[in-house]
C-alpha positions in Angstrom: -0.4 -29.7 -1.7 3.3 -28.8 -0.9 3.5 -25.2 0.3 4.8 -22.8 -2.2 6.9 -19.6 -1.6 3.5 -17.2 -1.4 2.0 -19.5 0.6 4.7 -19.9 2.9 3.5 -16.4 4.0 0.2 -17.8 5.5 2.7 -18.8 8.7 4.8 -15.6 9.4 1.9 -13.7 11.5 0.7 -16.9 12.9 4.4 -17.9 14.1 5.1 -14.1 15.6 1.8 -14.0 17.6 2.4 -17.2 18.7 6.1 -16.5 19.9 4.6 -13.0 21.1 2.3 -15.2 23.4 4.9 -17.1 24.6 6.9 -14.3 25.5 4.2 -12.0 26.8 1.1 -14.3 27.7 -0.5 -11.8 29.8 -0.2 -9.0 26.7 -0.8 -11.2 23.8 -2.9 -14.2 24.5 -3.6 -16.2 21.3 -5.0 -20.2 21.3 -5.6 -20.0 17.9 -2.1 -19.0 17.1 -0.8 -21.5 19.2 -2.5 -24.1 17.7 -2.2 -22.7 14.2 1.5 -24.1 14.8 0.6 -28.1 14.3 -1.1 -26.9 11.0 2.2 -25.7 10.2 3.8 -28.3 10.8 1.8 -30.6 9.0 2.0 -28.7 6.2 5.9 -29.0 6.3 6.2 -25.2 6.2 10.5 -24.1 6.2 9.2 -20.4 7.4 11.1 -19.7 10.4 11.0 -17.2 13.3 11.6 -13.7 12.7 12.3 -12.9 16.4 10.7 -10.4 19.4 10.7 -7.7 17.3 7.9 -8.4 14.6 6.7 -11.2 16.8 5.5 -8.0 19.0 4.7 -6.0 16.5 2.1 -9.3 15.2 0.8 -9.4 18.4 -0.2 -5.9 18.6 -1.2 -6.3 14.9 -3.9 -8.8 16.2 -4.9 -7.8 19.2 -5.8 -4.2 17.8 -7.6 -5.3 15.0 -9.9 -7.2 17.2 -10.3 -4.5 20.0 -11.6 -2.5 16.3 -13.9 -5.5 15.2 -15.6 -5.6 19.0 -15.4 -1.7 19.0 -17.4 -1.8 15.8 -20.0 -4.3 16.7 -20.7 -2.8 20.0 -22.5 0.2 17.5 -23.5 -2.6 15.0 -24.8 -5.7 16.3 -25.1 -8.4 14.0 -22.4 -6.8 11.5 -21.1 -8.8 9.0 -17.3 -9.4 9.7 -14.9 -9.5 7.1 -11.4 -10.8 7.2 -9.5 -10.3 3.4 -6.7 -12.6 2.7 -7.5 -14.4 5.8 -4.7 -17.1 5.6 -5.0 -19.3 8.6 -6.5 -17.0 11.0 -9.5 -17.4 12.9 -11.1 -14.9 14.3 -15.2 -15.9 15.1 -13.8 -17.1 19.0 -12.6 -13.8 19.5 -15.7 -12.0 18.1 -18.1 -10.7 21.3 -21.0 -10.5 18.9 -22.7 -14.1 18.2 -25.0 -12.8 16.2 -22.3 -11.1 13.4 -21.5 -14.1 10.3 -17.4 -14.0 9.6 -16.8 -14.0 6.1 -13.1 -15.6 5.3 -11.8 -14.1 1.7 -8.5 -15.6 0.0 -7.8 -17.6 -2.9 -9.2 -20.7 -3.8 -6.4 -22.8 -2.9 -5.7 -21.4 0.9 -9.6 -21.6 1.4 -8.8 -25.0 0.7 -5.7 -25.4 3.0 -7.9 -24.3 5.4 -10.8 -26.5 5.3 -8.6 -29.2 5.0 -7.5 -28.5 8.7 -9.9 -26.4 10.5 -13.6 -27.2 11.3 -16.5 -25.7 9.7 -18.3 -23.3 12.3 -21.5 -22.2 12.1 -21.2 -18.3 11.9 -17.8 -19.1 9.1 -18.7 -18.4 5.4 -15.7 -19.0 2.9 -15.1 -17.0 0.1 -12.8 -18.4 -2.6 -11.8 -15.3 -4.3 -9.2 -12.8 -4.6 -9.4 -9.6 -2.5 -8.9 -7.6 -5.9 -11.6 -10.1 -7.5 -15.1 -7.7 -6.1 -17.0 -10.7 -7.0 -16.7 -11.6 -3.0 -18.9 -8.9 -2.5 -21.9 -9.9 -4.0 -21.8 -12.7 -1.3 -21.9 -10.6 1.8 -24.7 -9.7 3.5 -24.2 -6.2 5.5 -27.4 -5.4 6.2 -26.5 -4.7 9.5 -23.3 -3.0 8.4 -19.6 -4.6 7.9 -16.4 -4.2 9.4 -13.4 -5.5 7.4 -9.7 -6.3 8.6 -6.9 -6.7 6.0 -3.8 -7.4 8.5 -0.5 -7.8 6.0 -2.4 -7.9 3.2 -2.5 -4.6 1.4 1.2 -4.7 1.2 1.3 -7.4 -1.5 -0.7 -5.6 -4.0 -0.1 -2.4 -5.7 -1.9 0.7 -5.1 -4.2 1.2 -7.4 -5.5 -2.1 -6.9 -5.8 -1.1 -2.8 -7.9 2.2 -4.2 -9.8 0.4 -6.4 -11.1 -2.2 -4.1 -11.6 0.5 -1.1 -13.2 2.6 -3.8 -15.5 -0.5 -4.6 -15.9 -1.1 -0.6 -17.4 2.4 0.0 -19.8 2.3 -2.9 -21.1 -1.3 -1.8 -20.6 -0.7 1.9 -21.1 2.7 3.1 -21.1 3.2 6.4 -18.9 0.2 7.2 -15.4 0.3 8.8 -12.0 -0.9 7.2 -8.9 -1.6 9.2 -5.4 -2.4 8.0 -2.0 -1.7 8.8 0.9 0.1 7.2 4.9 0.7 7.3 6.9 2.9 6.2 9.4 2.7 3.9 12.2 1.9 6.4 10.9 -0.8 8.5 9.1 -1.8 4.4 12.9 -2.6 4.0 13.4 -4.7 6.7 10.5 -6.5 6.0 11.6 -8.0 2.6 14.7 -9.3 4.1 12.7 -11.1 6.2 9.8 -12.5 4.1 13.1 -12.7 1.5 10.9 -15.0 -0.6 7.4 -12.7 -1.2 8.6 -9.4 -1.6 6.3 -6.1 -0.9 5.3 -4.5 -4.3 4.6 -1.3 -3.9 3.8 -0.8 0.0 6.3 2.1 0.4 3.8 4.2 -2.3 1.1 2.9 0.0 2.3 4.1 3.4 3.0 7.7 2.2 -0.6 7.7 0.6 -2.4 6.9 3.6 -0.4 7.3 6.3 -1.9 10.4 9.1 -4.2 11.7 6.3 -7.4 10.9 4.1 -7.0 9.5 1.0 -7.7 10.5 -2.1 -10.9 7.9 -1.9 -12.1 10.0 0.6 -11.6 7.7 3.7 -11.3 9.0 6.9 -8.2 7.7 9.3 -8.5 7.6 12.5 -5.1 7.0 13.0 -2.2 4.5 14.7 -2.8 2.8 18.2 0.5 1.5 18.5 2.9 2.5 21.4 1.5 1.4 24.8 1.2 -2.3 24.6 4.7 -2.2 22.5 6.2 -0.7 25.2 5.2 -2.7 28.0 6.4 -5.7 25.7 10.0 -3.9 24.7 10.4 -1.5 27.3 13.4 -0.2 25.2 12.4 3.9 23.9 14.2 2.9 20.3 11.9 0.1 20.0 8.8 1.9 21.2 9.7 4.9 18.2 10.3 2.2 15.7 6.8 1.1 16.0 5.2 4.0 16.9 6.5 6.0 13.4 7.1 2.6 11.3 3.5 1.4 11.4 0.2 2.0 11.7 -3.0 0.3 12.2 -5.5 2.4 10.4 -9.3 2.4 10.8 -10.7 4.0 8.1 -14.8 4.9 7.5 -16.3 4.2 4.1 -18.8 5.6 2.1 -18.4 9.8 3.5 -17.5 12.3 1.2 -16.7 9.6 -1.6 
């Protein structure tokens, strides 16, 4: 299957936290990433490197989301984990929990890239569907409650199809956890120069909906965590701001006041 132009987006966050652990291995260590890069290669992917910039700003992306998914399983034990529009990731090594199953959601033909390169493992269960298609959620057990990531996904869909699958989270889900991150309109823009090929929809809408307040769903943000780590990776104060008011990492509880 030759890579086409939306799947050429599988390798973007892959190639920036891998280039982020090059360049800062004691911030952003990230095997998977690493080896993620063969796949790539096999593949005969053309996407390049986008620089230290957003390979930082992936790093974080990833190392935030799982400090969240640990966070949450520390109060849960045995949560399902859920990662939507997984790409190429893999997250169950990174997962302190052996106990939690990792359910892998994306389209038919990624799940397929994927188990054409990576190995089956015991706690993975694949889910061939859509993020917007709810049918995925009729395969997930959370009787133990769920925690889901959606890391550079949300900004390929338009917003009512974000609300109506959050919507459809909460009702199923309630009392699980949902993290996924946003930009604003100004670093939206530079973003589709860079992934040129897969513009963002309607993200811009998206970041002023939900960015430092609840959304009309009734989800409740806990806010960004970026800043720190960026800085000790660009010590530069412009770069640090850029982040810090250009994107968020949101954790969001579903199922209150819904």
């Amino acid at each position: 299957m030759n890579m086409n132009d939306v799947q050429q987006t599988l390798f973007f966050p892959l190639m920036g936290r891998a280039d982020a652990a090059r360049r800062w291995p004691d911030l952003f260590p990230d095997p998977w990433a690493e080896h993620a890069m063969g796949i790539r290669e096999a593949e005969g992917s053309a996407a390049q490197q986008l620089g230290a910039f957003p390979s930082a700003v992936y790093g974080l992306r990833h190392l935030l989301t799982i400090r969240e998914i640990n966070a949450y399983l520390k109060d849960h034990p045995g949560a399902a984990v859920v990662n939507i529009g997984c790409g190429l990731d893999r997250v169950v090594h990174e997962i302190a929990d052996a106990d939690s199953l990792v359910y892998n959601v994306d389209f038919p033909e990624v799940i397929e890239t994927r188990e054409r390169w990576i190995e089956p493992h015991e706690r993975e269960i694949a889910l061939p569907y859509s993020a917007t298609d709810h049918r995925w959620m009729d395969q997930v057990d959370a009787g133990k409650g769920l925690v889901a990531i959606a890391a550079g996904v949300f900004y390929y869909f338009e917003v009512e199809e974000v609300k109506a699958l959050v919507r459809e989270m909460g009702a199923r889900f309630p009392g699980s956890r949902l993290c996924y991150d946003a930009e604003s309109p100004r670093v939206t823009a530079g973003s589709e120069i860079l992934h040129r090929h897969a513009p963002f929809v309607r993200v811009h809408q998206l970041y002023e909906e939900i960015s430092g307040r609840c959304t009309s769903e009734g989800t409740l943000a806990k806010g960004s965590h970026a800043g720190k780590i960026i800085g000790a990776a660009q010590p530069r104060a412009d770069r640090v701001r850029q982040v810090r008011d250009g994107w968020n990492l949101h954790v969001c509880d579903l199922g209150k006041d819904m």
